[in-house]
C-alpha positions in Angstrom: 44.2 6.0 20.8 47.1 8.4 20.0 49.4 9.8 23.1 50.5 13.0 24.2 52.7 14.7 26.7 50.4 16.4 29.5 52.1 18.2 32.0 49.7 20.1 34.9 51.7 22.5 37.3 50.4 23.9 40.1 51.7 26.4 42.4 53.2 24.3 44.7 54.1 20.8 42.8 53.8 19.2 39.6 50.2 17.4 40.0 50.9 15.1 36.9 54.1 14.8 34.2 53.4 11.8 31.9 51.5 11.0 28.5 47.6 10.7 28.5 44.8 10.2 25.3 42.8 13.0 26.4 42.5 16.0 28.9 39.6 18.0 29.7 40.0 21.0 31.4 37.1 23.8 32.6 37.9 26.9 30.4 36.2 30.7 30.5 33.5 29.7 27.6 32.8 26.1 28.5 35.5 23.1 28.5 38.1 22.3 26.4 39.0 18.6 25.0 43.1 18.4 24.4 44.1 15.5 21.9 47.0 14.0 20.4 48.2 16.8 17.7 45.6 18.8 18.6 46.0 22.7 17.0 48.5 25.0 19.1 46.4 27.1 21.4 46.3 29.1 24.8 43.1 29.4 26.9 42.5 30.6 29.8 41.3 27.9 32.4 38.8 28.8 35.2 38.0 27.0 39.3 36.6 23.4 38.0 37.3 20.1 37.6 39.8 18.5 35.2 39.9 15.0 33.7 42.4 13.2 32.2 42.5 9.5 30.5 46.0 8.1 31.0 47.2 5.1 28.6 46.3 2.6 30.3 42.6 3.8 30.2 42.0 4.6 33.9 40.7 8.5 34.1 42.3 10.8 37.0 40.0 14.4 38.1 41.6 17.2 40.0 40.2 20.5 41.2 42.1 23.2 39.5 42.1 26.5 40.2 42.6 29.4 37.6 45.2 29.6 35.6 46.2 29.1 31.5 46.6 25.5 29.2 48.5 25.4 26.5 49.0 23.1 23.6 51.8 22.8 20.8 53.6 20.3 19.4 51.8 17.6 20.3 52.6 18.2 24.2 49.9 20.2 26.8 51.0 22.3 29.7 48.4 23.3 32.7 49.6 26.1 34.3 47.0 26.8 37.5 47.1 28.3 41.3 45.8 25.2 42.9 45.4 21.4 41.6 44.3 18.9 44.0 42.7 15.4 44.3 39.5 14.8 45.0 40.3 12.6 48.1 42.7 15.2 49.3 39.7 17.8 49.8 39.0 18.5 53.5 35.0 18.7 53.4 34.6 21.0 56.3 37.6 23.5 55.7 36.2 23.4 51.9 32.8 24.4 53.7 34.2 27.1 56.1 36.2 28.6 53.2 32.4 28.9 51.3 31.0 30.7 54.4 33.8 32.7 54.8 34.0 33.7 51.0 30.1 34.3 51.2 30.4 36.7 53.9 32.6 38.5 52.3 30.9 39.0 49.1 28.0 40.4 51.7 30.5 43.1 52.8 30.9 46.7 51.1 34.4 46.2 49.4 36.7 47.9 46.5 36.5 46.4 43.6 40.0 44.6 43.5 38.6 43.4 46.9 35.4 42.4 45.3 37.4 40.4 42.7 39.3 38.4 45.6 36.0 37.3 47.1 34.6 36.2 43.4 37.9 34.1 43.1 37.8 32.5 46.7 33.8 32.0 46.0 34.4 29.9 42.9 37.3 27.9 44.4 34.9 27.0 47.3 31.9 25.8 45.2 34.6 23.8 42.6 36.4 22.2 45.7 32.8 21.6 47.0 31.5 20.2 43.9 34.8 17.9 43.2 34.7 16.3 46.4 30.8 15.4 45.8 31.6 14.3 42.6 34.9 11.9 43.0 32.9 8.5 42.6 31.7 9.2 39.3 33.0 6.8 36.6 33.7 8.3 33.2 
């Protein structure tokens, strides 16, 4: 299968800087499948999980946060607040952060407010979610 250049940045670090067949990443409208020469594009990317296949076969996931992917000339860039293993996911503080983003959504708030809770909310479930899910084989 045919390479490309995938680089995913995070706020803090560069999770990953190498060549990969395929990336998967959770977009606004469903997710996205990046390819070798696949067509230039932006989209936006949402809280979710995102798969790679590296060349030697073996898949890596990491829990993204929001943020933008783009694609041209044959090389992918993930631009996103947060990126994070699977393993690396404290299970409680993921959990406390739910509860605490729960209560909040709960409370009377302004909208931009409002909008902060949404975006805490849905980093909470996807951290959740990827931890639960880090034994599945693709």
């Amino acid at each position: 299968m045919a390479e490309f250049h995938l680089k995913v940045v995070a706020s803090d670090k560069i999770f990953y800087n190498g060549f990969c067949q395929i990336a998967i990443v959770p977009g606004l409208d469903g997710e996205w499948a990046f390819m070798a020469h696949h067509d230039d594009i932006i989209v936006a990317v949402q809280p979710g999980q995102m798969r790679f296949q590296k060349p030697d076969g073996t898949w890596e996931t990491a829990i993204v946060g929001s943020g933008f992917a783009q694609t041209a000339n044959n090389r992918t860039m993930v631009i996103v607040d947060t990126a994070e293993r699977p393993e690396e996911i404290d299970e409680v503080r993921a959990r406390e952060e739910l509860e605490r983003a729960q209560e909040a959504m709960r409370q009377k708030q302004s909208i931009q407010e409002y909008r902060i809770s949404q975006a805490s909310l849905a980093r909470a479930i996807s951290r959740l979610k990827g931890k639960k899910d880090k034994n599945i084989n693709l």
